[in-house]
N, C-alpha and C positions, 0 to 999 in steps of 0.2 A: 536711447534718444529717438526721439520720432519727429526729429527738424524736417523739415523743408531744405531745400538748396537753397532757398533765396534767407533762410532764418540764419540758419549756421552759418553763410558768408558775412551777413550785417551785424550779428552780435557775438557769435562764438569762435572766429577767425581770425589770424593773426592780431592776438592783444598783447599792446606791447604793457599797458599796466592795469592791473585787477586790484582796487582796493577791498577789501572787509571790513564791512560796517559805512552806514551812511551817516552818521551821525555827525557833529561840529567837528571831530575830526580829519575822518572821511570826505568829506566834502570839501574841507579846506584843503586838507590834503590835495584831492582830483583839482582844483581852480588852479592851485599854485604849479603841479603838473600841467595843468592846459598853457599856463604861460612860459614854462621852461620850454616845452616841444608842443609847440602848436599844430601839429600835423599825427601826434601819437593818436592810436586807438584805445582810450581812457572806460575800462567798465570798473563801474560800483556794484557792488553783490550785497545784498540787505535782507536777512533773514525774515522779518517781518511787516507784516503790509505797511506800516511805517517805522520810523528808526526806533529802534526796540532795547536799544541802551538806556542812560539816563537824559541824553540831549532832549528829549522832550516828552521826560517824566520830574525834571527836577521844581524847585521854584523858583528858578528864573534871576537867581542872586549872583551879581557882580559883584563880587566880593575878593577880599583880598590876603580876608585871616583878621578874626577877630583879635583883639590884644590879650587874650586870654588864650586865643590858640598858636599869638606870635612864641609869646612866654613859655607855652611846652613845649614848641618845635625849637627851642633855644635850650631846652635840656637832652636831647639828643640829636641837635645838628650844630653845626658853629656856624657862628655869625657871618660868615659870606655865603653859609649855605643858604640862612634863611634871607637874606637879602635877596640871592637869587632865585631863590622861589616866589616873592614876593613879586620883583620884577618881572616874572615871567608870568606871572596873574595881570600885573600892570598890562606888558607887552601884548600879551590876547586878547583885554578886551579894546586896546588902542586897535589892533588889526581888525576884530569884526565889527567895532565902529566904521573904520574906512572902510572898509568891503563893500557892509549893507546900509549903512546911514542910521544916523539915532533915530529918526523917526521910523522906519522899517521894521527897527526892533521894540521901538516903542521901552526909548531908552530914559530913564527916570532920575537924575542924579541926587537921590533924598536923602542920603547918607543911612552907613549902616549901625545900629544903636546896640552894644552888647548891654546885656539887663544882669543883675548879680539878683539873686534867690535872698533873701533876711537871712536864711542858716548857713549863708556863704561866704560868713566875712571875712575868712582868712583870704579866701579867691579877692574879693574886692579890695582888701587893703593890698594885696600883692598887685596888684594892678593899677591900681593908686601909684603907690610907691614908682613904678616903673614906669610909668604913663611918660618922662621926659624921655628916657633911656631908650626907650621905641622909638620914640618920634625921631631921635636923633640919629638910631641906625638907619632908619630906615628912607630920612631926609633925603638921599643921593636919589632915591626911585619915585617920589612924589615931589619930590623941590622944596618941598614945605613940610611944617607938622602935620601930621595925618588925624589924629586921635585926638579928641578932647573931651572934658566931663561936658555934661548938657543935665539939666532938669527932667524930673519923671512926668513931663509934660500932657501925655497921653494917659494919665491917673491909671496905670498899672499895678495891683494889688500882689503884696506880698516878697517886692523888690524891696531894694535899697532906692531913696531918693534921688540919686543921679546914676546916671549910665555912662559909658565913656564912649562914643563916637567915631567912627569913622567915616568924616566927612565927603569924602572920593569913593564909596559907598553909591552902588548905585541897581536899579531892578530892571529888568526886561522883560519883553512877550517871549519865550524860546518857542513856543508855537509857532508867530512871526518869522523868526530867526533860520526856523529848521525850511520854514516855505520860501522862504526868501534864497535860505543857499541851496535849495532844492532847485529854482527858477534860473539861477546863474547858472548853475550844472548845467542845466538842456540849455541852457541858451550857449554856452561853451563846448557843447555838441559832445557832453560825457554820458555815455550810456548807463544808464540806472537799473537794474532787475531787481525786486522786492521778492519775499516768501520765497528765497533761495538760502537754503540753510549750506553751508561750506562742510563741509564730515571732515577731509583730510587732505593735505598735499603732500605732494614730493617734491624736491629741489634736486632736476637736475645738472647734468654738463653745462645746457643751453638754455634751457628755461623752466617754468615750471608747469608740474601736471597736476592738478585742481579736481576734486571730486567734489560734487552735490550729493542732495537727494537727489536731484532732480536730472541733473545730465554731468560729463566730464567734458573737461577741455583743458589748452596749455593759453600761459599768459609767459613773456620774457620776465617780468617782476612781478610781485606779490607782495603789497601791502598791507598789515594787519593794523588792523581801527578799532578794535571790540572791546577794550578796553574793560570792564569786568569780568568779560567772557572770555578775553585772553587767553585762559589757562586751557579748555579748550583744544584749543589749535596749538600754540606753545609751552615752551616748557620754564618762561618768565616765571619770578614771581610775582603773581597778580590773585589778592583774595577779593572773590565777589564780596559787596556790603550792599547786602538792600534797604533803599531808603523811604520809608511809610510817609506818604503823605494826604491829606482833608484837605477840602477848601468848603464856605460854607456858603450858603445862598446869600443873595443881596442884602445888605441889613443897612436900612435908612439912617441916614448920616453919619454912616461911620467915617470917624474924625482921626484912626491909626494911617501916619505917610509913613513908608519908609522899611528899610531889611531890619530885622530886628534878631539878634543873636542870646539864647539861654542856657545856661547850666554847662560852658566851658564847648558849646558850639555844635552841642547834641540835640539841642531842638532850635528851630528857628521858624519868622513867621514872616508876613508882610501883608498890604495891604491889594489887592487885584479886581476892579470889577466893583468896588465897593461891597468887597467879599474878604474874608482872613482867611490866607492860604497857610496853613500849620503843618509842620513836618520834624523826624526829626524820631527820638526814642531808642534804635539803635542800642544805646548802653544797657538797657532793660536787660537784652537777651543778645550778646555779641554772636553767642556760638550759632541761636536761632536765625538770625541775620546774616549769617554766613552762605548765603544759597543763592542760585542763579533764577528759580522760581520766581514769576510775579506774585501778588497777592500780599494777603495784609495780617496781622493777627492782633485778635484781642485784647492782650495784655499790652501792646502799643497803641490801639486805636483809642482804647478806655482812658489811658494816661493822656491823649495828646487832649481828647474831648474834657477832663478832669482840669487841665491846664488851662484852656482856653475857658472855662466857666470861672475858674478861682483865680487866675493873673491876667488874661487877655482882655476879656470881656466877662468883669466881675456880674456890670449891671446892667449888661446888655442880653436880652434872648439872643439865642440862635440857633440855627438847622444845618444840620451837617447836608451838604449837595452830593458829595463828590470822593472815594477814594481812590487813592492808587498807588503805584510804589517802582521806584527802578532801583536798576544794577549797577554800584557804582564800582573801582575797580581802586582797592586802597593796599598796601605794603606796610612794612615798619617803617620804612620812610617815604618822605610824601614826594621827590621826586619823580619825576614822569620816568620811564623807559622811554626812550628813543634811539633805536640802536639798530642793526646791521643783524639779523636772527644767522642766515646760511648767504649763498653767494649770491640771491636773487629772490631774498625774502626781508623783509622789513615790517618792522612794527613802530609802533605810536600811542603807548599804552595806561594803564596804571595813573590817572588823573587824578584822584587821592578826594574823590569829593570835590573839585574845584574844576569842574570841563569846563560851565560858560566862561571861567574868566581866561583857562590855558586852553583851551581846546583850536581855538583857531591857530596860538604857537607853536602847537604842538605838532598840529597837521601839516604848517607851513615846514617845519622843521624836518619832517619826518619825508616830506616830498625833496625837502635839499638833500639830504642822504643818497636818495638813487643818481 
């Protein structure tokens, strides 16, 4: 290390908590800490020059679990499990509503629309069929039915004529999102360092010792936030999924509102900017997608652009702007880890593809813990 006296006392000095990862986590995590011990010395450590998970590389969907992805997490979970995972999607985006305000996040309530493929119709009559059966588990954490059939309104080619709805469905900026809880941070006096990669720790007697690249020091608690990166640093289980996504240039009058869900919740789209943000592919290549790597591959990027020509936007031109892809952190089951790692380590992990809508519960949760 080559600190200063005056660097190593204000940033590397008696910390009483270190979290890993800045992202809707992380952040939430440190706010909920600033108000439990208002006097603690709070750093966040962030590998890259901004949050480098999925919090602001995803699309931006408050969502809750399409009815087609209630239906398969109800063949290997039971019915209070998915209940409370659903509430716990509910619970996070109610918390980073109050936090940051709908307008902050540029919060859109258009509901989310699952679409069925023509060659899907055993998926669509199962979903039919079940469409009360949801509503009614699921009634205790919305108050009301959730789901309902609606018309192919937005003349999408190659569906079924009606889509089934989830009207509490809703879209945000997480650009927005991530600035905003970045801005509360310093304003709560949590110290932030970016382009700090963590290598390893140790837990010991009294507190913990923390190596970088970049320098070493001790914090009393250790936080872990990273959430597909997880594995890493722990020895959870936590498999990276990377997730490919386009958005395409301005395209004049385009008339698609709303989150929109396809092929059982493996691709998805919506409208941003008077732009289609398209993402999604995943199933193509599970084992391909299995990497911590950013970056994007052909035989996803060709599909999603194929899709968006023949079902999104049959008869509309358009120009691809923009790709990109994050790390999402998924298991055989979709519940979070939030757990107690050693005597002064903690994680808040495994978000399953669902951060904006858990990530601020998860964080709040995982700061109750210490």
């Amino acid at each position: 290390m080559n600190f200063s006296y005056w660097e190593y006392k204000t940033w590397l000095s008696n910390i009483d908590y270190t979290i890993i990862g800045s992202g809707i986590v992380g952040l939430n995590c440190a706010l909920v800490l600033r108000q439990k011990f208002p006097r603690a010395k709070i750093l966040v450590l962030e590998k890259g020059i901004l949050p480098q998970g999925a919090s602001t590389k995803n699309a931006g969907f408050a969502c809750f679990g399409s009815i087609s992805e209630i239906l398969s997490d109800l063949k290997c979970h039971t019915e209070q499990e998915v209940i409370q995972l659903v509430e716990q999607r509910w619970k996070g985006i109610q918390q980073l509503r109050n936090t940051l305000g709908d307008t902050t996040i540029d919060y859109q309530q258009l509901g989310g629309h699952e679409l069925f493929l023509e060659s899907k119709e055993e998926l669509y009559t199962q979903c039919c069929e079940n469409l009360n059966k949801v509503n009614t588990l699921l009634e205790p954490v919305f108050g009301t039915s959730a789901f309902e059939e609606q018309q192919n309104r937005f003349n999408f080619k190659r569906i079924k004529g009606r889509y089934i709805a989830n009207v509490f469905e809703a879209q945000i900026n997480t650009g927005k999102m991530m600035a905003a809880l970045l801005q509360e941070a310093t304003k709560s006096n949590i110290r932030i360092l970016n382009s700090i990669n963590v290598t390893q720790f140790q837990d010991t007697v009294e507190l913990v010792e923390v190596s970088t690249h970049a320098f070493d020091f001790k914090t009393k608690k250790l936080l872990i936030a990273t959430n597909g990166f997880a594995s890493q640093l722990i020895a959870e289980k936590v498999k990276p999924a990377r997730a490919q996504v386009l958005v395409t240039k301005p395209i004049p009058g385009l008339h698609i509102k709303g989150t929109f869900h396809l092929d059982e919740g493996y691709y998805y789209f919506r409208n941003i900017d008077n732009r289609i943000l398209f993402g999604g592919g995943r199933n193509l290549d599970f084992q391909g997608e299995e990497t911590f790597e950013q970056g994007s591959s052909s035989l996803i990027q060709n599909q999603l652009e194929g899709m968006l020509a023949e079902i999104i936007l049959p008869n509309t031109p358009f120009q691809v702007d923009l790709r990109w892809s994050g790390i999402m952190g998924v298991g055989t089951v979709k519940k979070p880890i939030i757990k107690q790692v050693s005597n002064h380590v903690y994680c808040g992990v495994r978000l399953g593809g669902m951060g904006v809508a858990i990530g601020s519960h998860v964080g709040k949760e995982l700061a109750e813990l210490v």
